[in-house]
C-alpha positions as CSV (number, residue, x, y, z in Angstrom):
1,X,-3.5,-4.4,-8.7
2,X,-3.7,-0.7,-8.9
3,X,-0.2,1.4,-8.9
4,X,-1.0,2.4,-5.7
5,X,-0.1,-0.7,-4.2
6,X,2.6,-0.8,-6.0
7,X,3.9,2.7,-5.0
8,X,3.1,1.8,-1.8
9,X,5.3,-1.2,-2.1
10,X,8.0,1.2,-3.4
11,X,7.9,3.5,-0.5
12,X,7.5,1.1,2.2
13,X,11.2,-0.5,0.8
14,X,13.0,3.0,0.0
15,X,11.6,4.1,3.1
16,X,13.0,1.6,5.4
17,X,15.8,-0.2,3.5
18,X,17.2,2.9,0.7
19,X,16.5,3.2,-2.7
20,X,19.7,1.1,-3.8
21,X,17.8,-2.0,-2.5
22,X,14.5,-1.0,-4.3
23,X,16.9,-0.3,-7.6
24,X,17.7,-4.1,-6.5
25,X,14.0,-5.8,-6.3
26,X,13.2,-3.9,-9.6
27,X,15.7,-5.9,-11.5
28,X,15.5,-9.5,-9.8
29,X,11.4,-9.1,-10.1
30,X,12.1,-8.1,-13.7
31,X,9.8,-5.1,-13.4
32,X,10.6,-1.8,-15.8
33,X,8.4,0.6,-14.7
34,X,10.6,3.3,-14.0
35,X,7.4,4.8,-11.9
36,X,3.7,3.3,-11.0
37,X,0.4,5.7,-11.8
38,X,-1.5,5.0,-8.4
39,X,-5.1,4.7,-9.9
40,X,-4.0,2.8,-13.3
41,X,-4.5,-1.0,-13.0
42,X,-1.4,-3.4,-13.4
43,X,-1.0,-6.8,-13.7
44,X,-1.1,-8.9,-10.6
45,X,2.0,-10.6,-11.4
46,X,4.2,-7.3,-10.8
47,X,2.8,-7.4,-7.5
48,X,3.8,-10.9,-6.7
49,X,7.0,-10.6,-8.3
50,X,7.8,-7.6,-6.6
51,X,7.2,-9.1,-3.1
52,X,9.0,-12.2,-4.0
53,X,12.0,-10.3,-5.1
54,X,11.8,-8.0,-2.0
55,X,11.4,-11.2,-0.2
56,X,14.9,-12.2,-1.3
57,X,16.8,-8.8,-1.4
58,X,15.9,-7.9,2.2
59,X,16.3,-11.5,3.6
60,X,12.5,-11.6,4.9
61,X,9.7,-14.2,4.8
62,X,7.2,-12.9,2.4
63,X,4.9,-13.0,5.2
64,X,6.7,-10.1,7.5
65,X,7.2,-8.2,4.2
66,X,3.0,-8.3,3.6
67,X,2.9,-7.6,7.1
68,X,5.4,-4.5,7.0
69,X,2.9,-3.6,3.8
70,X,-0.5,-3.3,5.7
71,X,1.2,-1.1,8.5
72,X,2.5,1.0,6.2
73,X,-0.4,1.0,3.8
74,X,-2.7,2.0,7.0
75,X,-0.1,4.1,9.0
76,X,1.4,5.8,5.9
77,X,-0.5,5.3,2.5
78,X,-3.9,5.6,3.8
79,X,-3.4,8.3,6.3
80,X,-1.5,10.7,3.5
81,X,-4.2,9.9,0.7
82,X,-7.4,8.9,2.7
83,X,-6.6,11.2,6.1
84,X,-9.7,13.5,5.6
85,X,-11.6,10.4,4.0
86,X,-10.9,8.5,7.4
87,X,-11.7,11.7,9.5
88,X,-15.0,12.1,8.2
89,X,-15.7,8.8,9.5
90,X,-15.6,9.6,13.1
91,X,-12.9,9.1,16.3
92,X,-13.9,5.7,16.1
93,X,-16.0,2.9,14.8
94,X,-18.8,3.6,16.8
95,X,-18.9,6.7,15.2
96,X,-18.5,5.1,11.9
97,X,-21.2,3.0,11.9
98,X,-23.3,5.7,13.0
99,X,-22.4,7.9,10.6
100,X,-22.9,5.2,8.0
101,X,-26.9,4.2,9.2
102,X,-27.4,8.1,9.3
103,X,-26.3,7.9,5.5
104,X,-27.8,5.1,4.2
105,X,-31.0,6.1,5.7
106,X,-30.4,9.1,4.0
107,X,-31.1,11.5,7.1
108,X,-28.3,13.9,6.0
């Protein structure tokens, strides 16, 4: 996984539930990253271990903590990194896939 996810994963904990538990997942996952660099790949197994970890600190199925990840990646992540990405596709997906067939037709 890219560090991204893992930041994201960070965030989404410190965020919502303070850094002291996130100082907590770190060392029951075993991780030592001190930090993540968002576009540098990492081994799955930090992911996994991470979640699991989280999982166990925060007393919450793994499922509701992936869950709690995908809002957060769309509401949060995506909108503070990909905002002017997403924008450009249009108010909806309508738009979006009209934007895109104008594109790959290569109209623009």
């Amino acid at each position: 996984m890219y560090g991204i996810v893992n930041q994201a994963i960070q965030g989404l904990v410190t965020e919502n539930f303070g850094k002291d538990k996130w100082d907590k997942i770190k060392q029951i996952s075993g991780v030592t990253q001190e930090y993540f660099i968002s576009n540098e790949p990492y081994d799955d197994d930090i992911t996994y271990e991470l979640v699991a970890a989280a999982s166990e600190v925060l007393g919450l199925p793994s499922e509701q903590i992936l869950r709690s990840f995908g809002e957060y990646w769309i509401l949060k992540t995506g909108y503070e990194r990909y905002g002017e990405l997403m924008k450009a596709g249009g108010e909806n997906f309508y738009d979006l896939l009209l934007i895109s067939r104008i594109f790959m037709e290569g109209s623009c």
